[in-house]
ZAMARGU-4260 file (C-alpha; in steps of 0.2 Angstrom, whole numbers, plus 5000, padded with zeros to 4 digits):
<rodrens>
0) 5515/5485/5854 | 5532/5474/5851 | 5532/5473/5833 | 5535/5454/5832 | 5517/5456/5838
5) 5512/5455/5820 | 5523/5440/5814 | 5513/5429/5829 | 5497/5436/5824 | 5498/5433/5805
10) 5508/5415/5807 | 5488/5413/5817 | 5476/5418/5807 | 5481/5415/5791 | 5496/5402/5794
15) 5498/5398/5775 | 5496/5412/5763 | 5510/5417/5757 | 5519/5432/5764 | 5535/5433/5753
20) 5539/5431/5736 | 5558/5429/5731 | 5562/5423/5714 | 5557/5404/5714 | 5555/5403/5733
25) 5538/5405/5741 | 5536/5410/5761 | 5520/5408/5771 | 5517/5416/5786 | 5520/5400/5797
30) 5536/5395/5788 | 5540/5414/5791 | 5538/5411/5810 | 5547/5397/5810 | 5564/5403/5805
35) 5564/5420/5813 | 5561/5407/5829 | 5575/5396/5823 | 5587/5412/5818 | 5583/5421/5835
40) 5590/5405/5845 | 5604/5405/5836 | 5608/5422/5839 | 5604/5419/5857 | 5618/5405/5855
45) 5630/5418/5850 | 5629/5426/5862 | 5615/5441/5858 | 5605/5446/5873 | 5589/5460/5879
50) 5596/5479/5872 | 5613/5474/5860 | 5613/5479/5845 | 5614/5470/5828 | 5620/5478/5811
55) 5614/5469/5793 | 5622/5474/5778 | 5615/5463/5765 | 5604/5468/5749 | 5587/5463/5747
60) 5583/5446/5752 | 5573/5434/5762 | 5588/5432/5774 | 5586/5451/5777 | 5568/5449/5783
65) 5570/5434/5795 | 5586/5443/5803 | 5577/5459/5805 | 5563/5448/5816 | 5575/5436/5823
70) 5583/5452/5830 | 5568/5460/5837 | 5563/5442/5844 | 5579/5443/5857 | 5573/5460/5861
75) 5588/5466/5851 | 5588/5482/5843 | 5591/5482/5825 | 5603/5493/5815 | 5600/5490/5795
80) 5616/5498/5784 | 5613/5508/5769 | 5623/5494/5756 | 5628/5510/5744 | 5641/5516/5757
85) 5659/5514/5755 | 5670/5506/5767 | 5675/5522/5778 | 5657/5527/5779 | 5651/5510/5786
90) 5664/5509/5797 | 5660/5526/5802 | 5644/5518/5809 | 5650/5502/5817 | 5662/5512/5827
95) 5646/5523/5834 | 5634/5510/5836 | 5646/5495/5841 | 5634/5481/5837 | 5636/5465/5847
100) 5636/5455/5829 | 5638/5459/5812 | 5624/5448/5799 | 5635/5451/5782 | 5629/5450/5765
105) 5641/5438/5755 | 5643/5452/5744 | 5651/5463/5759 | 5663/5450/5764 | 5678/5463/5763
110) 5668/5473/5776 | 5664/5456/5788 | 5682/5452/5787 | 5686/5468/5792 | 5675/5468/5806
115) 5679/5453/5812 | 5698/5460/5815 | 5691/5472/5825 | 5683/5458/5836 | 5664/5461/5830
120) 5657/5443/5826 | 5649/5440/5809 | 5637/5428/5801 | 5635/5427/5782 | 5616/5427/5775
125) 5608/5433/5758 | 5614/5429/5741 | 5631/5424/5736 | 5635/5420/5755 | 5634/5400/5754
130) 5652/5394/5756 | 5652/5406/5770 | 5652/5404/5787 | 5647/5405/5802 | 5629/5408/5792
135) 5613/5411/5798 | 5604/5396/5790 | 5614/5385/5803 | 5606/5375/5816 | 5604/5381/5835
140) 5611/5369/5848 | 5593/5373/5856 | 5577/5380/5852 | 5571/5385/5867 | 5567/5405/5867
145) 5562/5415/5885 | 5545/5424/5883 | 5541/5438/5874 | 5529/5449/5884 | 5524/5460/5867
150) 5516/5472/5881 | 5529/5476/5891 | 5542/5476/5879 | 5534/5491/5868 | 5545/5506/5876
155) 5560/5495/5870 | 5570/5502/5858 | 5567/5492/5841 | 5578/5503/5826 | 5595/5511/5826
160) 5593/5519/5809 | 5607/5530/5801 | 5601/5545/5792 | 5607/5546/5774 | 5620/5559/5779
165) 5613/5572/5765 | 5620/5587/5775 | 5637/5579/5786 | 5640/5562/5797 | 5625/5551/5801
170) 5618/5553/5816 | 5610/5538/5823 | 5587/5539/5826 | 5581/5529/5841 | 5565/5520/5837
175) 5556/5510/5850 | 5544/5496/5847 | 5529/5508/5853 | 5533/5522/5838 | 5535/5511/5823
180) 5515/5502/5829 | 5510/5519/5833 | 5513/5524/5815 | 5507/5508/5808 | 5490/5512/5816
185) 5489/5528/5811 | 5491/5523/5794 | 5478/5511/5796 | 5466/5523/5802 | 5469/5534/5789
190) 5470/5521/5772 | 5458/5509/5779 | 5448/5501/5770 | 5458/5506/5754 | 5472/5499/5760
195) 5469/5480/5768 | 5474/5463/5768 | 5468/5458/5751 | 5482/5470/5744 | 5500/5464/5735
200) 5515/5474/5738 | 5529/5475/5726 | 5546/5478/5735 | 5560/5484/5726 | 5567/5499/5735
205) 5583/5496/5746 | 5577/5488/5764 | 5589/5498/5774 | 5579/5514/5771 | 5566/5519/5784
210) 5554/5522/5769 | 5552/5505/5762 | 5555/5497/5780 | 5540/5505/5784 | 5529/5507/5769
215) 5534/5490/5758 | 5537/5478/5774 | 5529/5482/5790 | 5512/5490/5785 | 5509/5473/5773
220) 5515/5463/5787 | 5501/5471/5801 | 5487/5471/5787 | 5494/5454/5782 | 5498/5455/5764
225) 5510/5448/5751 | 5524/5455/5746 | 5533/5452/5729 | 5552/5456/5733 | 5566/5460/5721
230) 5583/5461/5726 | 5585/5478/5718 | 5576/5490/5704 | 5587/5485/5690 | 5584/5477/5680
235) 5564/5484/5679 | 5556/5473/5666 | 5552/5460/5678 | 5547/5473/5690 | 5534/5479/5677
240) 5530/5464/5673 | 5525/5459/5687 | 5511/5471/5690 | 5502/5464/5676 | 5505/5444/5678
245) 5506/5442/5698 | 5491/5455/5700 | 5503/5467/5712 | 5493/5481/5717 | 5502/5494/5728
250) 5518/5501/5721 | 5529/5512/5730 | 5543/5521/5722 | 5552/5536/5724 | 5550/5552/5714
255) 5566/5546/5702 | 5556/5534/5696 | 5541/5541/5694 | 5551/5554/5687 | 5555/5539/5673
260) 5538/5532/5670 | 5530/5551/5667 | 5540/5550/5653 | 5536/5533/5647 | 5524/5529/5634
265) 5511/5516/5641 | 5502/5508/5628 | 5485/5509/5631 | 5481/5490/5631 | 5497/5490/5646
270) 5486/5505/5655 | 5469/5492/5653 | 5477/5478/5660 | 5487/5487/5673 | 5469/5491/5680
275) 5468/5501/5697 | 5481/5500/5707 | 5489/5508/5722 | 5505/5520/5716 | 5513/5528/5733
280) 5527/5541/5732 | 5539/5544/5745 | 5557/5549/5751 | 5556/5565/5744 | 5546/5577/5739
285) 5536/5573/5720 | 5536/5589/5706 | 5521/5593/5700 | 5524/5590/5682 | 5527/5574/5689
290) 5510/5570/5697 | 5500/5580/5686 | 5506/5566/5672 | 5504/5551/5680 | 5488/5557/5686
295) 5483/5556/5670 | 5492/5541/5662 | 5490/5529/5676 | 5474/5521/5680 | 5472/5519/5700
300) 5477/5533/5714 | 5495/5542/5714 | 5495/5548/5733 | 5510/5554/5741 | 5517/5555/5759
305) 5528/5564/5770 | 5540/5557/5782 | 5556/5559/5790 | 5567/5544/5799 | 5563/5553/5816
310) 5546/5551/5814 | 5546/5530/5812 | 5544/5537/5795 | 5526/5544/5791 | 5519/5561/5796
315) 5505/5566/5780 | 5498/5556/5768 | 5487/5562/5754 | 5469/5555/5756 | 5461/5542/5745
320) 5452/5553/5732 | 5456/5567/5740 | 5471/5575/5732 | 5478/5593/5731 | 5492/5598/5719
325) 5509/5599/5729 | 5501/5594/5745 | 5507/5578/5754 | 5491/5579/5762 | 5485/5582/5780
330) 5494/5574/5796 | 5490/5555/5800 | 5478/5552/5815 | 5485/5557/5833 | 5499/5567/5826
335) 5501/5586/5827 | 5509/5595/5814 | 5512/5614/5817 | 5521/5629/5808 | 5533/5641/5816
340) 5544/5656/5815 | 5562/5654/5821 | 5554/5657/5840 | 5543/5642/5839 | 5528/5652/5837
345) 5514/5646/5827 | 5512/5654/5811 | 5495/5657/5803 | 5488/5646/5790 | 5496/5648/5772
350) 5513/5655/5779 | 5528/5649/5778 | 5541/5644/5793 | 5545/5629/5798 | 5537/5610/5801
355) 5536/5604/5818 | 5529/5588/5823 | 5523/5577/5838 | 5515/5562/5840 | 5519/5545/5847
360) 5529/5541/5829 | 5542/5554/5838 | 5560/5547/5840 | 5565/5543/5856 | 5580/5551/5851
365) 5597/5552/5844 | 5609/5538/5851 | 5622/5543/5861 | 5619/5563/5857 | 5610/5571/5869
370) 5613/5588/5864 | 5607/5586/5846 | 5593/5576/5854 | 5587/5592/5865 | 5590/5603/5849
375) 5579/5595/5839 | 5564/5589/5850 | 5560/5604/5860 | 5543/5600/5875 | 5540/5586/5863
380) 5540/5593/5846 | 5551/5587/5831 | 5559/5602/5824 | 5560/5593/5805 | 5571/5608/5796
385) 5561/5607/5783 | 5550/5623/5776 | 5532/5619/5775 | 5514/5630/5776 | 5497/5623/5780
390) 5481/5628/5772 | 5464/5630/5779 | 5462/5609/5776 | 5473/5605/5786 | 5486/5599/5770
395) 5503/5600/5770 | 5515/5609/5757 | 5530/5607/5757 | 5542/5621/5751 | 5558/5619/5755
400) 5573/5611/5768 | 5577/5626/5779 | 5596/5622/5777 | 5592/5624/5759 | 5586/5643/5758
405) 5595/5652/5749 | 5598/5673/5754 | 5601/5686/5742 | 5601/5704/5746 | 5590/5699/5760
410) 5577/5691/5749 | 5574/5671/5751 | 5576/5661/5736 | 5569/5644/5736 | 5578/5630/5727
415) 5563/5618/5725 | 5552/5633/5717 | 5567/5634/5703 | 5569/5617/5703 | 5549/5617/5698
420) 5550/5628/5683 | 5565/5615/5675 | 5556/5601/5675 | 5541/5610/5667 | 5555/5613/5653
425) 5553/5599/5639 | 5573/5596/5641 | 5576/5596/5657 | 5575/5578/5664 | 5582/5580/5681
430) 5588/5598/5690 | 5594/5602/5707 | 5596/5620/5715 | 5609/5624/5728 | 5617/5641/5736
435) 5636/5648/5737 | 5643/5660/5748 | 5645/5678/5737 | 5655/5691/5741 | 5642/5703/5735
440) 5625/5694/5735 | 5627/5685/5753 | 5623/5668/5741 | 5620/5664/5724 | 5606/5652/5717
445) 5618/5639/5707 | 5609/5626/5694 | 5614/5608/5689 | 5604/5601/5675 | 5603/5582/5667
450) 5599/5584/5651 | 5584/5573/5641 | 5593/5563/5628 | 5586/5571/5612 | 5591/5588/5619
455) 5611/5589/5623 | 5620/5602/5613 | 5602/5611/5610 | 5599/5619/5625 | 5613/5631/5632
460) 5614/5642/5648 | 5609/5659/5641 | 5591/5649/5636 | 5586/5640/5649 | 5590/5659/5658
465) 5580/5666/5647 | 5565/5652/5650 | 5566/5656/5669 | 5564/5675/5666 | 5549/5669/5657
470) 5540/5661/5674 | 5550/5671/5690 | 5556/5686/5697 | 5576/5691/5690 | 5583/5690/5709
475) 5577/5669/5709 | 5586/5666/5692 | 5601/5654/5695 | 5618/5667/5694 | 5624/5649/5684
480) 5618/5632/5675 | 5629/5618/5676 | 5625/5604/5664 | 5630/5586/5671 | 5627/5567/5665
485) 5621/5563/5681 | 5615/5571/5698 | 5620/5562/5714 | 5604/5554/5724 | 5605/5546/5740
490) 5594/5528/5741 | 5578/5538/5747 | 5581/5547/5730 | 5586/5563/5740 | 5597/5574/5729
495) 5612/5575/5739 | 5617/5594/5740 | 5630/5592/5748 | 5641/5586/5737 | 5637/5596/5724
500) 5639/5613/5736 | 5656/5604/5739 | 5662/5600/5721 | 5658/5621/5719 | 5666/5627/5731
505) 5683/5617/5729 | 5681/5625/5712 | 5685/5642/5719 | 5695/5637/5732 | 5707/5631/5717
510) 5704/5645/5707 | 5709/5658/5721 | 5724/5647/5727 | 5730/5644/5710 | 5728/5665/5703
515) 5733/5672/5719 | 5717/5682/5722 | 5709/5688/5736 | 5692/5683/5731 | 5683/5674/5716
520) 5666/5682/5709 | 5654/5666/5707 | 5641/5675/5699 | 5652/5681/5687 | 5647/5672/5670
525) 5665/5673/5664 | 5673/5664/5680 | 5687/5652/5676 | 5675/5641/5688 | 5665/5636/5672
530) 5662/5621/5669 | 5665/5614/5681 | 5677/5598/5684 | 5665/5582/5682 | 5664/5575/5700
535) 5676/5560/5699 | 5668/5543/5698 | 5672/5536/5713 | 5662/5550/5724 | 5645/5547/5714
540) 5633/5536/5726 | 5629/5524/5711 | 5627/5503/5712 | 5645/5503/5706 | 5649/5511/5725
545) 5647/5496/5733 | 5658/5487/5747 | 5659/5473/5736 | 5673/5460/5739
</rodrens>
């Protein structure tokens, strides 16, 4: 099914209820209609036609919904772009994709003009974009729009969406029409009649991610919900507030914030009048300090999901009422999950290997990369890199990203287990667990640690050691523990790795270029290495980041 399938459908049967909520402004399903219609034949009139693609950098915002529809509408394929990037890195991905027209917050006018130079057209939307032009809110010389056949047009392709780049370049995912409803009715199948379309979303995570775009637009557009929509999580008051005065009911987050309300006191008069609502996790993979306390501080269900872009996003979800510590639950409906060895042969149940998938949710592919396409999808299963096991339900754990394991002496050491046992420790409010090449242990297990606020200058290296001795085997214990003011998280909340693997070993590449030696021992405690050079401000992926004019 074409997904503007749900945009006609709900514009039908419930024409003025109120699908988006924006500040002041107020957005029914028929007004919603309308304007894609009216945004769509302007686009036709510049010149957008069947299969081109269209980019949209703009932050949350109205605008950002009709040009994702009006899009679509054409037959068009969408290409949201993550609005954290810097200049080099979105260009990186207008150069691959080569969109036909650029739809520009005003925000990024630096990057419109740019584009524009390079003979991309742009139109301005979203806020801060009114003395721009062309803009989107502009009349179309005509209204008239060929057919849609919402049938036919399923196989088309519908996304272009840039991974986050947590280990190299983005690499653009291929979703058609028929993958992102496939999931949507699998989901339905499997939340219904929890989930329905009496439900309220609140939408504050970035709309360029596949998580949100999935989860906090298009399943509340098929069920035909509301949606409360902030422009970004800061600040949260009103965010918060809004759970308890607009009655919103489903609330997804990633595990950063949750991470932040486990450690909030609720009053229990806020808890009473919160009343039972809907709290989804998602992006990554939520510690089990984490849901264990929220479990028990807030009133509702805390269920939490597995997904990859690839996969249009959602794979497992935890069942309604039916929860298992650390599990993300069994597969959706008409998808296949299976766990293998590093032949692609299924392991038995409780082992680990790695997670394969296939369903209709299955990318069509990579653009323009067919090798990486047929390295990845092999006789119609998604190989997802990530290090799972299955139990005898059915449910999902997920233990690892395979690129992550980390090999000492032949034994595997896995970061998120290590990461586990920090956040069980009272001072540790955010860790992340990453490998080095060693001359003599193959790799080293290397820890970065945010400390609480009430902790810093109590806690040291030698005792946080000493508390992992306590709860591991010797060999898992990080050979060092860095302590940082802030861990770099992509918008999914995805730790990114990579940089902090870099930041280490540019560290000892200085070291050995500057001493004249041969080699530099890592896991030596005494290494000039330590600490470690603060990573300079301009490479954190912060708001501060962004292509702002």
């Amino acid at each position: 099914m074409h997904i503007f399938h749900y945009v006609e459908r709900a514009a039908q049967t419930s024409p003025s209820k109120t699908f988006l909520k924006f500040e002041k402004e107020r957005i029914s399903f028929r007004q919603f209609h309308r304007e894609t219609e009216r945004l769509a034949s302007l686009l036709r009139q510049h010149g957008v036609q069947p299969g081109d693609r269209v980019a949209l950098l703009m932050e949350n915002h109205p605008h950002f919904v009709i040009s994702l529809f009006a899009i679509v509408r054409l037959q068009a394929i969408f290409i949201p772009i993550n609005t954290f990037l810097k200049h080099e890195e979105v260009e990186h991905i207008l150069d691959d994709a080569t969109p036909r027209l650029l739809i520009c917050g005003g925000r990024f006018s630096r990057i419109g003009a740019h584009a524009s130079n390079k003979g991309i057209p742009v139109l301005y939307g979203g806020k801060e974009s009114e003395s721009r032009t062309p803009h989107i809110l502009g009349t179309p010389t005509t209204a008239e729009l060929p057919a849609l056949d919402v049938q036919e047009a399923s196989q088309d392709v519908a996304f272009l969406l840039y991974t986050s780049g947590t280990t190299g370049q983005p690499k653009g995912v291929m979703l058609t029409h028929a993958n992102l409803s496939a999931n949507l009715a699998s989901i339905d199948r499997a939340f219904s009649p929890v989930v329905n379309s009496r439900r309220r979303f609140l939408l504050f995570l970035p709309l360029f991610h596949t998580f949100p775009l999935t989860a906090n637009l298009l399943l509340p557009l098929y069920f035909g919900c509301t949606i409360r929509m902030f422009a970004s999580l800061r600040p949260f008051s009103p965010i918060f507030r809004s759970l308890l005065t607009e009655r919103m009911d489903v609330f997804i987050a990633v595990p950063a914030i949750y991470s932040v309300l486990a450690r909030t006191k609720i009053p229990w008069y806020v808890r009473m009048l919160l009343g039972k609502k809907l709290y989804i996790s998602g992006g990554s993979p939520l510690h089990e300090d984490t849901w264990t306390t929220l479990q028990a501080k807030l009133p509702g269900m805390v269920l939490e999901g597995y997904g990859l872009s690839e996969c249009s996003p959602v794979v497992a979800f935890t069942p309604p009422g039916k929860p298992k510590v650390r599990s993300v639950g069994p597969a959706l409906p008409d998808v296949e999950v299976k766990v293998v060895d590093e032949d692609l042969c299924e392991l038995p149940r409780n082992v680990d290997g790695e997670l394969i998938v296939r369903g209709p949710n299955v990318m069509k592919g990579y653009y323009n990369r067919p090798e990486e396409t047929a390295s990845t999808i092999i006789n119609g299963w998604l190989r997802t890199g990530d290090i799972a096991r299955i139990d005898e339900d059915g449910y999902i754990y997920i233990v690892d990203r395979l690129k992550d394991l980390i090999i000492t002496k032949g034994m595997n050491i896995y970061p998120r287990e290590i990461e586990e046992v920090l956040y069980q420790h009272g001072a540790v409010e955010h860790a992340a667990v990453i490998g080095i090449p060693d001359e003599h242990l193959d790799e080293i297990a290397v820890a970065y640690v945010v400390l609480n606020s009430e902790y810093p200058g109590k806690i040291d290296e030698l005792i946080l050691k000493k508390y992992l001795r306590q709860h591991m085997a010797n060999y898992k214990v990080p050979k060092q523990i860095h302590f940082i003011d802030e861990i770099p998280l992509n918008a999914a909340g995805k730790v990114m790795k990579r940089f902090l693997k870099e930041e280490v070993l540019a560290a000892l590449d200085y070291v050995k270029n500057h001493t004249g030696a041969e080699s530099v021992n890592a896991a030596d405690p005494q290494s000039t290495v330590q600490p470690l050079p603060e990573t300079p401000a301009e490479d954190k992926k912060t708001d501060a980041n962004r292509n702002e004019e």
